[in-house]
C-alpha positions in Angstrom: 113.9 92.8 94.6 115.4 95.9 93.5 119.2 95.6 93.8 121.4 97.7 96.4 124.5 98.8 94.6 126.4 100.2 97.9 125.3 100.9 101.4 126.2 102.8 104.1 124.9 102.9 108.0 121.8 105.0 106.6 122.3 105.1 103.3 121.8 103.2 100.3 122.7 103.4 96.3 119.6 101.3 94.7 119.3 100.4 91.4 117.2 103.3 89.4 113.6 101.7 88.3 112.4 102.9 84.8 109.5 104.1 84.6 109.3 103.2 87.9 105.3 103.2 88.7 103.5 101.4 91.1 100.5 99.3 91.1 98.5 101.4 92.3 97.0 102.4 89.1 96.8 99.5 88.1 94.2 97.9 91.0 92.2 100.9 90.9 91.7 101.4 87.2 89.4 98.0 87.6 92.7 95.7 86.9 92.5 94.4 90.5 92.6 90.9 89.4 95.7 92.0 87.4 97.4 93.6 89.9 97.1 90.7 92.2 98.4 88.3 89.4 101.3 90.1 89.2 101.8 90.6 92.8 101.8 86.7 93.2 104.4 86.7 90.6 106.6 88.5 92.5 106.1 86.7 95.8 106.9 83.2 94.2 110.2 84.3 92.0 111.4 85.9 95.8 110.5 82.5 97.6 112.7 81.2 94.4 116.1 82.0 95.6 115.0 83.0 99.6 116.9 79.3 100.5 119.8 80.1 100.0 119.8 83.5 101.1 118.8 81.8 104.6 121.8 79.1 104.1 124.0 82.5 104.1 123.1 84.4 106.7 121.9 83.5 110.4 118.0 84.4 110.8 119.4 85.7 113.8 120.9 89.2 111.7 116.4 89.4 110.8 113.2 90.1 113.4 110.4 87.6 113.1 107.0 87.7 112.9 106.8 86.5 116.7 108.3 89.6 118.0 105.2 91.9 116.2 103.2 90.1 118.1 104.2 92.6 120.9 102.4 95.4 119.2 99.0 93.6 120.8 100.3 94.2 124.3 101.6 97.9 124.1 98.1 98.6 122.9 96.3 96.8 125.9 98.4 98.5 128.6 97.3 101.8 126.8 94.5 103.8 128.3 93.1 104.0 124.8 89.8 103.1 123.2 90.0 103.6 119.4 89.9 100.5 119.0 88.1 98.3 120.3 89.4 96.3 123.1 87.6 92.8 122.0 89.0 93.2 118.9 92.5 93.6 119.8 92.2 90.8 122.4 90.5 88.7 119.0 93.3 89.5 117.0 96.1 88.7 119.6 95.0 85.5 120.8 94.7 84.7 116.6 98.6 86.1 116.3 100.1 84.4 118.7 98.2 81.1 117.8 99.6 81.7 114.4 103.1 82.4 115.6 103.4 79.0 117.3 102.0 76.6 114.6 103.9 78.1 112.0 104.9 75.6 109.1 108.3 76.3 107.1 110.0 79.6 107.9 112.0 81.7 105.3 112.9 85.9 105.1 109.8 88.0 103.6 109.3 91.2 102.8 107.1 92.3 105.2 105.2 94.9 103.6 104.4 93.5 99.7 101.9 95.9 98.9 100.9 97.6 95.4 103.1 100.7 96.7 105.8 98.5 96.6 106.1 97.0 94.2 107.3 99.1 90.6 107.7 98.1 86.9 111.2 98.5 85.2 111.6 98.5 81.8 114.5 96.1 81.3 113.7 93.5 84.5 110.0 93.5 84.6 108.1 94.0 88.0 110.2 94.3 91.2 109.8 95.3 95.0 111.0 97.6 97.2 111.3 98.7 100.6 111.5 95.4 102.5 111.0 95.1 105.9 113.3 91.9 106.4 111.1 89.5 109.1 111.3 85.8 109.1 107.6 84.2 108.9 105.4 81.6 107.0 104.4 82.4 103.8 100.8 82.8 104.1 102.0 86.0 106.6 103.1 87.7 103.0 99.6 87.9 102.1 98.2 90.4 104.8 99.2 93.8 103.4 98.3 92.8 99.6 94.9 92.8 101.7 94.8 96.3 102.8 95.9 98.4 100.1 95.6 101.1 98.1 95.3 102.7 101.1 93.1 105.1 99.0 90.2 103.2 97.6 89.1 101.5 100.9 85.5 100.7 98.7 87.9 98.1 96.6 89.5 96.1 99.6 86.8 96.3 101.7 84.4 94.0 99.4 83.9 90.9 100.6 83.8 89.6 96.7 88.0 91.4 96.6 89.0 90.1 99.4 87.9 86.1 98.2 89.5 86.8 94.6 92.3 87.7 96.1 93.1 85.1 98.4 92.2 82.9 96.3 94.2 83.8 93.5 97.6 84.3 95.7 96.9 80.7 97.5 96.4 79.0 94.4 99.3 80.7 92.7 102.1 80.2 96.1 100.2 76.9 97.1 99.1 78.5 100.4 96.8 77.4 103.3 93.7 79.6 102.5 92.3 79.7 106.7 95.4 80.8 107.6 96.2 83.9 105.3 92.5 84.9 106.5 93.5 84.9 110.1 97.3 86.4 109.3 95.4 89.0 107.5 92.8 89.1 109.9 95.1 89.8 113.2 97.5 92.0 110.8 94.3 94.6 109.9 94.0 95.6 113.5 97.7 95.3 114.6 98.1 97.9 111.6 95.4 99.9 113.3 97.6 99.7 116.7 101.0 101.1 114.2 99.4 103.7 113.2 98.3 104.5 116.9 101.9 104.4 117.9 103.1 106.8 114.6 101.0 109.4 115.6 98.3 109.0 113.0 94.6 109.4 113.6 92.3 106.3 114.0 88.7 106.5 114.4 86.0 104.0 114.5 85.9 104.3 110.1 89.9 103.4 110.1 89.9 101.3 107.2 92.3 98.4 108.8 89.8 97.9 111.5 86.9 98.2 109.1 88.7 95.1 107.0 89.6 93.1 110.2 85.9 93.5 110.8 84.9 92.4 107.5 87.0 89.2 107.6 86.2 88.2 110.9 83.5 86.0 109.8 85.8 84.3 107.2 87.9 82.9 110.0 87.2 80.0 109.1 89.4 77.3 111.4 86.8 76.3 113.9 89.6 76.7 116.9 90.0 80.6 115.4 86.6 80.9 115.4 85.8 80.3 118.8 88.6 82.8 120.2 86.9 85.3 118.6 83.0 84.4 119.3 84.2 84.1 122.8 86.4 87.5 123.6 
């Protein structure tokens, strides 16, 4: 992580990241597999040293994954229809399913994404902007899923989407079915944020195009059958 120096309530003197780019470039000058590699190198030097951060500080002081879960309901007592309701109720029933069969908790970033994660010069690759949520570890994975934001044509291809899982669960030793259905549920409550922030969705929002993508990799047979059945 990048370090904070000082802080303030609402402020914060980070460490300055030379030169500072992203990952962007990376993933979508066809180094996607590159990208990801380093990505999972990040993840597993944070999951390093995230034990004794927890033996330090109550989980308490952090949200959990659990309480996002209540993204799922806000939508459904919305008069809206941008997305589609089957898919929300899909994608809840998967969430919380998840939420209550988690295996071992620790702190995660929440959002570990190519945007955030940058290159400095003297300590190598290193992320920023954490969210701070306590989870499994196969949760990490959704956001590396759905991004850049920009090149939708990359992340939505089915042969991306494989390569990537299963480059990050061989690297971090994951369960493969359940970063599908993390990533799966995440896609559309991503869709419902961006609802609640004001933005835009339509029927071509690339979260729900994604979550639509996967939903045939879920490949649990109990997942399955919430969806074939909502």
């Amino acid at each position: 992580m990048v370090r904070v120096h000082e802080y303030t309530d609402g402020a914060m003197l980070l460490e300055r990241l030379l030169p500072g780019n992203n990952l962007v470039e990376t993933a979508l000058n066809g180094h996607d597999e590159q990208a990801t590699e380093i990505i999972g190198d990040v993840i597993q030097r944070m999951t390093e040293i995230d034990a004794a951060i927890l033996s330090n500080a109550p989980t308490q002081r952090f949200p959990a994954i659990d309480d996002w879960a209540k993204g799922f309901a806000r939508y459904l007592n919305m008069d809206d229809q941008r997305i589609p309701r089957h898919l929300v109720e899909s994608a809840q029933a998967i969430f919380v399913d998840l939420c209550s069969s988690q295996s071992r908790k620790r702190l995660l970033h929440g959002d570990l994404q190519h945007y955030n994660v940058l290159f400095d010069s003297q300590r190598g690759w290193l992320a920023i902007d954490p969210k701070g949520v306590i989870g499994e570890l196969e949760y990490e994975i959704g956001a590396v899923l759905r991004n850049p934001i920009e090149s939708p044509d990359l992340f939505l291809s089915t042969r991306t989407i494989e390569q990537r899982i299963d480059r990050l669960t061989r690297r971090l030793n994951l369960n493969a079915e359940r970063v599908v259905a993390w990533a799966f549920s995440q896609a559309v409550l991503s869709a419902i944020w961006m609802i609640e922030d004001g933005f835009e969705v339509i029927e071509s929002n690339s979260a729900v195009r994604l979550a639509n993508v996967m939903r045939p990799m879920l490949g649990n047979v109990g997942l399955a059958r919430q969806v074939d059945t909502a």
